[in-house]
C-alpha positions as YAML, in Angstrom:
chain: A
units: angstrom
residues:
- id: 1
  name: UNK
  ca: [-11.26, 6.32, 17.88]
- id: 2
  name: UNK
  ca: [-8.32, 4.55, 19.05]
- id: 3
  name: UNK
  ca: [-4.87, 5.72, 19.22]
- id: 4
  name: UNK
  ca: [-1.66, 3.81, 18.58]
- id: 5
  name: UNK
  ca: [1.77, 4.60, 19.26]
- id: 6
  name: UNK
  ca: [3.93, 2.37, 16.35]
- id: 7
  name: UNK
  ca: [8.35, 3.15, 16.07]
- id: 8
  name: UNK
  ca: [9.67, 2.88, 12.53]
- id: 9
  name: UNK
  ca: [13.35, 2.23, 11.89]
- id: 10
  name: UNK
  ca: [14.76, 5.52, 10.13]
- id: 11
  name: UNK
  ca: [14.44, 4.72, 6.73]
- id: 12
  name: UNK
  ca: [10.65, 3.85, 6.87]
- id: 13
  name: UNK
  ca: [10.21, 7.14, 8.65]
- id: 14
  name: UNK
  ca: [12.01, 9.00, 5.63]
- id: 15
  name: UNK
  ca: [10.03, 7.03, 3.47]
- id: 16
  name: UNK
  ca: [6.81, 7.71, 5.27]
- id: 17
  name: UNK
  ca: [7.27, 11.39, 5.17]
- id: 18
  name: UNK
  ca: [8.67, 11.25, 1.75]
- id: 19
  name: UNK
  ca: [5.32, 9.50, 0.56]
- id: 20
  name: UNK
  ca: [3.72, 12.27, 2.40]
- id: 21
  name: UNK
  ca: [5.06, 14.92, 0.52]
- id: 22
  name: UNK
  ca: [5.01, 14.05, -2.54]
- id: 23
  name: UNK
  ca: [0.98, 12.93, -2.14]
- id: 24
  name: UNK
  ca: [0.37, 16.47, -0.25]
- id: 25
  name: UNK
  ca: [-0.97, 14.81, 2.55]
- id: 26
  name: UNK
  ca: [-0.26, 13.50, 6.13]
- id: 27
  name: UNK
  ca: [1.76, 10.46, 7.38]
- id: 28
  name: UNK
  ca: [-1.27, 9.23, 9.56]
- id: 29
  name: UNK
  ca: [-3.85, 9.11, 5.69]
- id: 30
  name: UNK
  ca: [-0.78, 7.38, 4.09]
- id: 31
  name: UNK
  ca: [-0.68, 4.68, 6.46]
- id: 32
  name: UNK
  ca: [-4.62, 4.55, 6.41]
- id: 33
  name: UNK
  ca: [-4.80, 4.12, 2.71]
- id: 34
  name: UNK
  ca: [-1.66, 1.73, 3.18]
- id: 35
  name: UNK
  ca: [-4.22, -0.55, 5.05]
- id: 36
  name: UNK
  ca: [-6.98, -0.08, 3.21]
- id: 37
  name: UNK
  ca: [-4.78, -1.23, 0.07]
- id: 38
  name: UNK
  ca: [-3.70, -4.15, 2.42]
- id: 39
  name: UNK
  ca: [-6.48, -4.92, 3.06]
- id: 40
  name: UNK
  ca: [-8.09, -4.91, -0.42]
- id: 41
  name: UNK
  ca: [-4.87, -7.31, -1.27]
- id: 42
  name: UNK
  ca: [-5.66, -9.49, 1.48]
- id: 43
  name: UNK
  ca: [-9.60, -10.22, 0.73]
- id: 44
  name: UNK
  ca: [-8.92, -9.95, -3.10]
- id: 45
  name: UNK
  ca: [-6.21, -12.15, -4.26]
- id: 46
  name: UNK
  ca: [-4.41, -13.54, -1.12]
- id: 47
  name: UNK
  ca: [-7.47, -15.34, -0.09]
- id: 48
  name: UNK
  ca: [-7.89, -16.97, -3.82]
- id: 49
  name: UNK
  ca: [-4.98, -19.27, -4.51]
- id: 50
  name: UNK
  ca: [-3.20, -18.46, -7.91]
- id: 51
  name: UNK
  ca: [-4.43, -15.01, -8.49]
- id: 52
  name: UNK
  ca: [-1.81, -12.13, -8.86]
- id: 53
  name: UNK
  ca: [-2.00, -8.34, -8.93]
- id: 54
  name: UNK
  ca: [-1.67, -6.72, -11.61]
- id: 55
  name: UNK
  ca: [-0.93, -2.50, -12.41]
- id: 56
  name: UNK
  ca: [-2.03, -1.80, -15.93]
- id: 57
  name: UNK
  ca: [-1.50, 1.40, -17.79]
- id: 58
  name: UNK
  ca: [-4.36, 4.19, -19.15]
- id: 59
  name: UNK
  ca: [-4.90, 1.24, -22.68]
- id: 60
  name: UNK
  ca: [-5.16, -2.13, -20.31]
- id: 61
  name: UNK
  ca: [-1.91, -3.52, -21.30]
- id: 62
  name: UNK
  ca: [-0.27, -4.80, -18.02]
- id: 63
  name: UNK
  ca: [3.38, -3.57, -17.06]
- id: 64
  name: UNK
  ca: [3.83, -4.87, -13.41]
- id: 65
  name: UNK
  ca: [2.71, -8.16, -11.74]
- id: 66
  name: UNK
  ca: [2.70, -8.23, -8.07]
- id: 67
  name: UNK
  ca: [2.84, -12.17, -6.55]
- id: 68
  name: UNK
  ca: [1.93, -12.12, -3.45]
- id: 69
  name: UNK
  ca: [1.87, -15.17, -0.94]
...
């Protein structure tokens, strides 16, 4: 397994640790699932012109688009 050293500015460390609170969890399996989501993104939609992201609720109906480029 490789290991990486990475600096974040202050804020995205607060945020990072933040995000790791509030899911219970570490900072290193937030930024793994952060990748895994990025990559999802990347195969799914960026690499298909036109499509968008969507977050729908529990019924379907959609209340966020994400546009990514």
């Amino acid at each position: 397994m490789a290991k990486l050293t990475v600096e974040f500015s202050d804020g995205m460390t607060e945020l990072l640790e933040s995000l790791a609170r509030k899911g219970k969890t570490t900072k290193v399996d937030i930024i793994r699932r952060a990748l895994a989501l990025y990559n999802y993104v990347d195969e799914e939609v960026l690499d298909q012109k036109g499509l968008k992201l969507s977050i729908a609720d529990k019924d379907g109906k959609v209340v966020k688009d994400i546009v990514v480029h």
